[in-house]
C-alpha positions as CSV (number, residue, x, y, z in Angstrom):
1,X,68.2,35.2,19.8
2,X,66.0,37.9,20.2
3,X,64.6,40.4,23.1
4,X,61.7,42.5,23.4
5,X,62.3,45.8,25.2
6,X,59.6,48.0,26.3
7,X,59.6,51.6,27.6
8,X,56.1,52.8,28.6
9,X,55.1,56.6,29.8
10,X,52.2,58.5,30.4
11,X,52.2,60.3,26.9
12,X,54.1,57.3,24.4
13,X,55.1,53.8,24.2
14,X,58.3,52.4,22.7
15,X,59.1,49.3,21.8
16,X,62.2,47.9,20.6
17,X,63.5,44.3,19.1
18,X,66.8,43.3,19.0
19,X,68.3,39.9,17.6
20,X,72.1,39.0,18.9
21,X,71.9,43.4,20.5
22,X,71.2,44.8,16.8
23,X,68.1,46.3,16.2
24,X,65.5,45.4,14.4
25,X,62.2,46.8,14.9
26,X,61.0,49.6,16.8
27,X,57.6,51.1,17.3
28,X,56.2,53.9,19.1
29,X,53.1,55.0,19.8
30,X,51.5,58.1,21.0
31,X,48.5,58.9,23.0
32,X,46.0,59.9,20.2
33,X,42.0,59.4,19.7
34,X,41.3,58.0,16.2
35,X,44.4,55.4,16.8
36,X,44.3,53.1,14.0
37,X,42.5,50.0,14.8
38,X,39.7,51.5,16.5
39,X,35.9,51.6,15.4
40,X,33.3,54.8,15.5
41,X,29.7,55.8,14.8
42,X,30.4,58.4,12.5
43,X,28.3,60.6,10.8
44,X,28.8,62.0,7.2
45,X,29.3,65.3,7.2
46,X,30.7,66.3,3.1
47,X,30.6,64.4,0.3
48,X,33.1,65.8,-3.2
49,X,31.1,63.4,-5.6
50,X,33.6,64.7,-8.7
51,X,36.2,63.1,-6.2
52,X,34.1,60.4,-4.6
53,X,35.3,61.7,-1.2
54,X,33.4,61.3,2.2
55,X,34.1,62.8,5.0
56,X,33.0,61.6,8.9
57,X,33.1,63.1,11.9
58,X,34.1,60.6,14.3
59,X,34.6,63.0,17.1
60,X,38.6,63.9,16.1
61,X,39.9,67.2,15.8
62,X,39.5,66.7,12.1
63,X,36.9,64.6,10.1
64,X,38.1,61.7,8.9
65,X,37.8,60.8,4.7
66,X,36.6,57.8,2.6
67,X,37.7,57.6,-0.5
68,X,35.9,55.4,-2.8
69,X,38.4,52.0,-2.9
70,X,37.3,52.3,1.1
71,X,33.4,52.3,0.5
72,X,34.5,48.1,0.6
73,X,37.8,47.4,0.0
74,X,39.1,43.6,0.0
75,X,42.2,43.6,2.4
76,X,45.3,43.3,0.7
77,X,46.6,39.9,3.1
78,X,49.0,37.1,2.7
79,X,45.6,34.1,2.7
80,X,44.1,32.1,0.3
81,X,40.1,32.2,0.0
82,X,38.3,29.2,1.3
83,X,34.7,29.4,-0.1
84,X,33.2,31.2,-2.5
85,X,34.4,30.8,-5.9
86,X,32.6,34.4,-7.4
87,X,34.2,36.5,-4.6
88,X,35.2,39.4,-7.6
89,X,30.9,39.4,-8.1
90,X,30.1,39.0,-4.5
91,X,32.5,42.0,-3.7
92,X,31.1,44.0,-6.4
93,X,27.2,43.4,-4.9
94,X,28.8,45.2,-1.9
95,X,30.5,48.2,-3.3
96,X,27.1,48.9,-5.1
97,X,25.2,48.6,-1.8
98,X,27.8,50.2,-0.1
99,X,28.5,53.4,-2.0
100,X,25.2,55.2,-1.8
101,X,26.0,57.5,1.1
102,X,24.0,60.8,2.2
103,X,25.4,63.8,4.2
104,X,24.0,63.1,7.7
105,X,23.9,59.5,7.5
106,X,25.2,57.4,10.6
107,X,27.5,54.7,9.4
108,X,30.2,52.7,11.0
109,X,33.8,53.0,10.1
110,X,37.3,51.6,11.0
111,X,40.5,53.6,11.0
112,X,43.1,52.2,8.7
113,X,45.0,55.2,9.0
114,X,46.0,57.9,11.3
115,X,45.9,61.8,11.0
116,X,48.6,63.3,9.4
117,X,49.2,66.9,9.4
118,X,46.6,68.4,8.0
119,X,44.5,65.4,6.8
120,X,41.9,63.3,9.2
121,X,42.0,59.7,9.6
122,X,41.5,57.5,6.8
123,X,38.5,55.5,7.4
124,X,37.0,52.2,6.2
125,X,33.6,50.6,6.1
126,X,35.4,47.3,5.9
127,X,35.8,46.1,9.5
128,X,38.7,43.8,10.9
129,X,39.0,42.9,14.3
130,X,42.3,40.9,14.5
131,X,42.7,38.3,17.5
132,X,45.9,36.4,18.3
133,X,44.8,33.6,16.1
134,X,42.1,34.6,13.3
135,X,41.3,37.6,12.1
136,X,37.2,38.6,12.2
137,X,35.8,40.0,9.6
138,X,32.3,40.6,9.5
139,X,31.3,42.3,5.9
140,X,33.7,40.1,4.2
141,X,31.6,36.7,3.5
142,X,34.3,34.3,2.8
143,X,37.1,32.4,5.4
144,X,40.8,32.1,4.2
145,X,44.1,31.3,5.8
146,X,47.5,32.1,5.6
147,X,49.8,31.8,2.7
148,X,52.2,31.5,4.8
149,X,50.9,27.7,6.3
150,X,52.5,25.8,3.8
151,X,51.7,22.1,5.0
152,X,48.2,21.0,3.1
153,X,47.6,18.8,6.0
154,X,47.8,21.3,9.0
155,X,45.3,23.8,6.1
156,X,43.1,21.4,6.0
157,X,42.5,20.7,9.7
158,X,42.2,24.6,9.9
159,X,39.8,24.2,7.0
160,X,38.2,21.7,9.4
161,X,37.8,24.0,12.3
162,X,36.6,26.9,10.6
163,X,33.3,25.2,9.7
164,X,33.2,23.5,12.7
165,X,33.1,27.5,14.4
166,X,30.7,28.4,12.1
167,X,28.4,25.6,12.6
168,X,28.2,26.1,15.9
169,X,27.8,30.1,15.9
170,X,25.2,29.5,13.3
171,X,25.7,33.1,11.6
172,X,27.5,34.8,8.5
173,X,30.4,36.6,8.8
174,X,34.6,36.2,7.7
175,X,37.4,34.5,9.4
176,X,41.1,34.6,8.5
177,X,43.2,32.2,10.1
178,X,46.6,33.7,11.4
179,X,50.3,32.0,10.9
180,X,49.7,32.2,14.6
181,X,47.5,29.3,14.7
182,X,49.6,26.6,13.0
183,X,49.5,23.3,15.2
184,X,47.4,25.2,17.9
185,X,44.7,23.1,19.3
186,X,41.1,23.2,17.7
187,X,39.4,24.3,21.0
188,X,41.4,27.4,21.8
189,X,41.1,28.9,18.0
190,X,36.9,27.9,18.1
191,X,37.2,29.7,21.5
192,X,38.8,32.8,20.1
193,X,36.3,32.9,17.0
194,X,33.3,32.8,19.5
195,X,35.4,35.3,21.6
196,X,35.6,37.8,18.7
197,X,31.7,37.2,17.4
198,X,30.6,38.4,20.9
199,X,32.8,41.3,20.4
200,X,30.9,42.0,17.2
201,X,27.7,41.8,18.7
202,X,28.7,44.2,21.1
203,X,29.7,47.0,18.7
204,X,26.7,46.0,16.9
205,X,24.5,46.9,20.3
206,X,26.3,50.2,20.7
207,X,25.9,51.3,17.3
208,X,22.3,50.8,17.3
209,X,21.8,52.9,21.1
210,X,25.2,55.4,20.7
211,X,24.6,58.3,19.0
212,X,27.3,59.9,16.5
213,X,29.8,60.6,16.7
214,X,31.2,58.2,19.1
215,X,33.7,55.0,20.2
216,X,32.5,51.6,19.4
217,X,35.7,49.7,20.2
218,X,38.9,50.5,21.3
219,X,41.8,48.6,19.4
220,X,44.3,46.9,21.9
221,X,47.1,49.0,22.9
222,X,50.6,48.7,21.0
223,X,51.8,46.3,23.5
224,X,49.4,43.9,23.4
225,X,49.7,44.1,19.0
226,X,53.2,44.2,19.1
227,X,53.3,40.8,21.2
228,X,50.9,39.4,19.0
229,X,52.6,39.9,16.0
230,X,56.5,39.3,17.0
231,X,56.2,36.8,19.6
232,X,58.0,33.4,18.3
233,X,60.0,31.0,18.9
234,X,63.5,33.2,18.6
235,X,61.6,35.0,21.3
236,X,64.1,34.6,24.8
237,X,63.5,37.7,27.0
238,X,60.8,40.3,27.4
239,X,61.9,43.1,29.5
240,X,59.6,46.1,30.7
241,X,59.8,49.2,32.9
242,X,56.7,50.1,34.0
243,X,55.1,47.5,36.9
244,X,51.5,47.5,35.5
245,X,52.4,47.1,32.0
246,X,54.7,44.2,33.7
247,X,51.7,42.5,35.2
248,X,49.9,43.0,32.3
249,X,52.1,41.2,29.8
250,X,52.1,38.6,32.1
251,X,48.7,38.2,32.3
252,X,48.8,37.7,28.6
253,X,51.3,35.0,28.3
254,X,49.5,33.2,30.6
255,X,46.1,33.4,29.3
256,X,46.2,34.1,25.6
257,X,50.0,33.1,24.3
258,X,50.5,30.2,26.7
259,X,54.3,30.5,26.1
260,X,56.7,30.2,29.2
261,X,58.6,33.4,28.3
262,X,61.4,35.1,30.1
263,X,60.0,38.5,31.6
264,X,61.8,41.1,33.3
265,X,60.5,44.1,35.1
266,X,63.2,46.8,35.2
267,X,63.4,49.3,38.1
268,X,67.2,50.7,37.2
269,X,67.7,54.7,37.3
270,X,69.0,54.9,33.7
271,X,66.4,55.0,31.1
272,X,65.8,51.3,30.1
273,X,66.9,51.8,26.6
274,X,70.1,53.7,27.9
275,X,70.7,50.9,30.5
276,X,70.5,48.2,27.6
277,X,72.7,49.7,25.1
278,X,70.2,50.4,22.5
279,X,69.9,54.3,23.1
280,X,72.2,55.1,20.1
281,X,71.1,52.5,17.5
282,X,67.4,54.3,18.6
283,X,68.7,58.0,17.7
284,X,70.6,56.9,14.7
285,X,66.8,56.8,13.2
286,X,66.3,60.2,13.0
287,X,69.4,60.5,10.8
288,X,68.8,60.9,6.7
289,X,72.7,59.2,6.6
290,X,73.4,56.2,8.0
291,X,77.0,54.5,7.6
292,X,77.2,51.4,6.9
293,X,80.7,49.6,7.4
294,X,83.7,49.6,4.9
295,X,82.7,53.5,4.3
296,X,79.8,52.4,2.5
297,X,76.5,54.9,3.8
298,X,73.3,55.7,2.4
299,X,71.2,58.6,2.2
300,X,67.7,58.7,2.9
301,X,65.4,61.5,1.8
302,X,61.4,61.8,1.7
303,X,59.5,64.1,-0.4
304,X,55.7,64.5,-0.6
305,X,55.1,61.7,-3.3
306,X,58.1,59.2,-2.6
307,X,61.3,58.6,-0.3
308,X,64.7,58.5,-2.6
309,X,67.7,56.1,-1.2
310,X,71.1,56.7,-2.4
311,X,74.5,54.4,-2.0
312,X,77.4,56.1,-1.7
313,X,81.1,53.7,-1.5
314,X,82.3,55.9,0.3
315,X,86.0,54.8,1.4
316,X,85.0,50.7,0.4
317,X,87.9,49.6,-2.0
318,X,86.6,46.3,-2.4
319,X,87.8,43.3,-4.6
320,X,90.5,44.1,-7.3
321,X,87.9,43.3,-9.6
322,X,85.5,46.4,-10.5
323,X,82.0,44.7,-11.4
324,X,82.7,42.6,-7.6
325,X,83.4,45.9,-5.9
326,X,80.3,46.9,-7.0
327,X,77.9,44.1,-6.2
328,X,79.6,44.1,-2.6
329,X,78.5,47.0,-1.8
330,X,75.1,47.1,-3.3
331,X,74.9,43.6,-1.3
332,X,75.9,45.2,1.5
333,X,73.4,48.9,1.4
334,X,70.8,46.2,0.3
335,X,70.4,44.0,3.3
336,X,70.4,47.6,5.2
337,X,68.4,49.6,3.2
338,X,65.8,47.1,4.0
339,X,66.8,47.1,7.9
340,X,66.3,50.9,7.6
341,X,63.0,50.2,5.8
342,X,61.3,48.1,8.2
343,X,62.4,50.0,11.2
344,X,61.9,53.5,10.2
345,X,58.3,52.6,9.0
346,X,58.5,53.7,5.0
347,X,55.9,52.9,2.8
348,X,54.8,54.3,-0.1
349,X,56.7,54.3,-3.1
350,X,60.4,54.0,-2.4
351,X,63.0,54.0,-5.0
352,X,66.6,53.2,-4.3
353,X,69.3,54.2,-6.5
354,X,72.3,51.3,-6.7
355,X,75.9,51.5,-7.9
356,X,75.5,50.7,-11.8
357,X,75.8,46.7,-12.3
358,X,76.4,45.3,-15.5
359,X,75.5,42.1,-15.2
360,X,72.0,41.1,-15.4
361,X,72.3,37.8,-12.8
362,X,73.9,40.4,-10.5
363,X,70.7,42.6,-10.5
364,X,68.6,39.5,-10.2
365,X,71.1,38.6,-7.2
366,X,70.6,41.8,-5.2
367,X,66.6,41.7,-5.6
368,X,66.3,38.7,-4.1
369,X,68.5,39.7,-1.5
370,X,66.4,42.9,-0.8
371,X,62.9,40.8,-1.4
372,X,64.3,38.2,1.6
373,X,65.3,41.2,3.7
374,X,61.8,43.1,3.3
375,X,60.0,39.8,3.9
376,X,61.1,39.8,7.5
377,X,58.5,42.6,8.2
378,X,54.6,41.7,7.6
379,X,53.6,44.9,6.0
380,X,52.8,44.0,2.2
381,X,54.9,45.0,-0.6
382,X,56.4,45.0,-3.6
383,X,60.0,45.2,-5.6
384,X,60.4,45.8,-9.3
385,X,63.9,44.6,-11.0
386,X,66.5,46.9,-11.2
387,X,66.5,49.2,-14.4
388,X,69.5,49.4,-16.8
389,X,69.8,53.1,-14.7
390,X,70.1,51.1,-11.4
391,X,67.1,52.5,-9.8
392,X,64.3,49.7,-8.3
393,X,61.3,50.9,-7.2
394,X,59.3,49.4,-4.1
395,X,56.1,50.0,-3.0
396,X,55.7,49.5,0.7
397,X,52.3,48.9,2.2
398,X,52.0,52.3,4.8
399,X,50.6,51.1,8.3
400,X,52.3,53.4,10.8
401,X,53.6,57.2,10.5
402,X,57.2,57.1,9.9
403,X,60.1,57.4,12.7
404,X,60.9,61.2,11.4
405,X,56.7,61.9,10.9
406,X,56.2,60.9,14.8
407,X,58.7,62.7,16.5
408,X,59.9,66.1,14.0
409,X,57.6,69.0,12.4
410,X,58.8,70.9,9.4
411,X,61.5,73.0,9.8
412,X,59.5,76.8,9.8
413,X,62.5,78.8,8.2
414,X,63.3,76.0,5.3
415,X,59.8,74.7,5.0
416,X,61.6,70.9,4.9
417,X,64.0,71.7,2.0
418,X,66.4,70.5,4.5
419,X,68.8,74.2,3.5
420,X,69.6,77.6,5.0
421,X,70.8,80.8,3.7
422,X,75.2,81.1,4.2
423,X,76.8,82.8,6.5
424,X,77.5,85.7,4.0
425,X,73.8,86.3,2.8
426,X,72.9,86.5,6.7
427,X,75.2,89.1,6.5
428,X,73.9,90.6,3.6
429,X,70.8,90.9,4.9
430,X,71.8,92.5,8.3
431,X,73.5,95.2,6.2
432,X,70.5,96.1,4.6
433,X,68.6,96.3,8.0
434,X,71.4,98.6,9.1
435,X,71.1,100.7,6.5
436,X,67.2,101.4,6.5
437,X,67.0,101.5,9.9
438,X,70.0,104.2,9.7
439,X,67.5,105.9,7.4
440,X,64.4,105.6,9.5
441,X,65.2,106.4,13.0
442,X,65.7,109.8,14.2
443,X,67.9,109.5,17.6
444,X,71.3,109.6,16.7
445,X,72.7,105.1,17.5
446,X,71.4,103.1,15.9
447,X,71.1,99.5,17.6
448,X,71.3,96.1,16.0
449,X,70.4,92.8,17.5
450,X,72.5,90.0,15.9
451,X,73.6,86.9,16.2
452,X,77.3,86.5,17.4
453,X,78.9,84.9,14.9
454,X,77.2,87.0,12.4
455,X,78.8,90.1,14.3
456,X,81.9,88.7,14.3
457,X,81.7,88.3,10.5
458,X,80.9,91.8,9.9
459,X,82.9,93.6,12.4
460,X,85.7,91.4,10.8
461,X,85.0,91.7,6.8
462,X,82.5,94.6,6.9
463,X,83.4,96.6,8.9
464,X,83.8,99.5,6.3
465,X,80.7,99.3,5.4
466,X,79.3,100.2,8.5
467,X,81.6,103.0,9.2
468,X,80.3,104.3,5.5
469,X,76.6,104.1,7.0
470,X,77.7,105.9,9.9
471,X,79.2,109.0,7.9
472,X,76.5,108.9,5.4
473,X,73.4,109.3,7.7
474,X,75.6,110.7,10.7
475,X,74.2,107.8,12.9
476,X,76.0,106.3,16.0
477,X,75.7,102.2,15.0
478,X,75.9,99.7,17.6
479,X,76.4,95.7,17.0
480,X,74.7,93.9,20.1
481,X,74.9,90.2,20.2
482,X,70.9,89.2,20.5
């Protein structure tokens, strides 16, 4: 049984999922320009040909960057092509066409990517619009439908309506037919297709009379996405706390979803996700440790090029039997590493280090375990076996920023190597400020500003010391707690 929970403010958006009160998803999203989704009129304002960069100005703070897989880059989807049988010589006609740019040129461009620190949006030239049922694709010349539509019967009647949308619209452009649609009626997908070609023509007519850089179309908020992506059957309960967003969503269901779905608009005084239980599962994100049961717990840690997950045993005992033990508990970290995956919004490379198993059908075990756990998300990826050192590596498609990206900054004294100086360094080096500051100033104190456990320290162990100073440069020293 699962519940949609949504907090909406002025500034952010969070939105939580829950199945039987644990958490399983949650997304947040900030007020920012070049959100990803949206298409611009940009112009190119710097090409690094040795790097077969490009970067746009599409009106953000920074430019955003092509690189050149994103001149025309074939989505990496769960659909099978319907069409064309030389799509790899098709494509390749477009990346030549596409990848002659010039610095000044006017070209249109998708965000696949937000800014991050001190890099611009990613951009694409390969435009996606997705709708509730079919994705539109207008560069991409070929239709295809979702792996995941298993029944050959249902894929063909969706094969069926495809070309009977295109027959009518008359024009050439891509469709990709969503999970969504399975066993919806003909009419509502052809209306969504025509829907969505309209929208097309539209960007179209303000590229043509906009001039650079500006807004072409304005991806749906994360509401709206979120909805469309995690609304199913399991689905019981949507509850909200804002009033318009309330209406909203219920304007939706009506017209778009036609689901009868539970919705709830809360007015309580306690923050909805307070009210509901969920505030501590929600905080427990911005942890790099997270304990598991048993004692088991596992350590999460990000560097520049990858994120590194440790299991620890902790206090888990186990079965008698060792080799048992130790798949347990990699059983166990597995089917939450992936939790912690999916809702913390890692991609990238990921590797995660397991308890040392020495049996090969175990390894083979706790793969498919983690591949079944991962699938529960859409985001594309990809798990290699587990090495005779225990370490499998998994590439994660990255679609959002991460929990930790979105809501911290780098720590300014460690720079984000997560350590600080001990208690007797930070001693150490207020000695040494004593001391030239006992040589440089002329009055006869002396006064240092300190922290107060720091002065405790060295009133208690250094204290010596300092009376030393004092004799030795005939200075009055005061400690004052800062």
């Amino acid at each position: 049984m699962k519940k949609i929970y949504i907090n909406y403010e002025d500034f952010e958006t969070n939105i939580a999922i829950t199945s039987d009160n644990k958490l399983i998803n949650f997304f947040m999203e900030k007020n920012v320009y070049a959100k990803a989704g949206n298409i611009y009129k940009g112009r190119i304002n710097k090409i690094i040909p040795n790097m077969n960069f490009i970067f746009v100005d599409i009106g953000d703070e920074k430019p955003g960057f092509l690189s050149e897989k994103e001149y025309f880059n074939f989505p990496e989807m769960d659909f099978d092509i319907i069409g064309s049988e030389n799509l790899e010589d098709d494509l390749f006609i477009l990346q030549r066409g596409q990848s002659t740019f010039e610095k000044g040129e006017e070209i249109m461009v998708q965000v696949i990517k937000e800014a991050h620190h001190t890099k611009g949006a990613r951009l694409s030239t390969n435009i996606m619009i997705p709708g509730n049922y079919i994705v539109f694709c207008p560069f991409i010349k070929n239709t295809g439908i979702s792996k995941r539509i298993e029944d050959q019967k249902e894929r063909q009647r969706l094969k069926n309506i495809i070309n009977e949308a295109m027959r009518e619209i008359n024009d050439d452009f891509g469709i990709i037919i969503r999970t969504n649609s399975q066993n919806k009626e003909g009419n509502v997908i052809i209306k969504e297709i025509k829907e969505y070609y309209e929208k097309w023509k539209k960007i179209v007519e303000n590229f043509n009379i906009k001039k650079a850089p500006s807004l072409l179309y304005n991806e749906c908020d994360i509401i709206i996405k979120i909805l469309r992506e995690h609304l199913d059957n399991e689905v019981t309960e949507i509850i909200v706390d804002s009033e318009e967003i309330f209406n909203n969503i219920q304007e939706f269901l009506k017209t778009v979803i036609g689901k009868r779905m539970v919705l709830k608009n809360y007015d309580g005084v306690k923050p909805i996700f307070e009210y509901f239980k969920l505030d501590e599962q929600i905080k427990s994100l911005y942890s790099n440790v997270i304990s598991i049961k048993k004692g088991i717990y596992i350590k999460i840690d990000h560097t520049e090029a990858l994120t590194v997950i440790d299991i620890n045993s902790g206090k888990f005992k186990g079965d008698t039997d060792l080799e048992k033990s130790i798949f347990l508990t990699n059983e166990i970290a597995a089917k939450e590493i992936a939790r912690q995956i999916i809702l913390r919004n890692i991609g990238g490379l990921i590797v995660v280090d397991f308890i040392d198993m020495k049996s090969q059908q175990d390894k083979e075990k706790i793969k498919e375990i983690m591949d079944k756990e991962l699938a529960k998300s859409r985001h594309f990826f990809k798990t290699t076996p587990i090495s005779d050192f225990g370490l499998m590596e998994i590439v994660r498609k990255r679609a959002e920023k991460r929990i930790d990206e979105i809501y911290f900054k780098e720590c300014d004294n460690c720079k984000g190597r997560g350590i600080t100086l001990s208690k007797e360094n930070i001693c150490f080096k207020y000695l040494k400020d004593i001391k030239y500051k006992c040589k440089k100033e002329i009055t006869e104190e002396v006064m240092i500003f300190l922290p107060a456990d720091i002065k405790k320290e060295i009133e208690s162990k250094y204290c010596e010391l300092v009376k030393r100073y004092e004799k030795l440069y005939n200075k009055k020293i005061l400690l004052k707690v800062e």
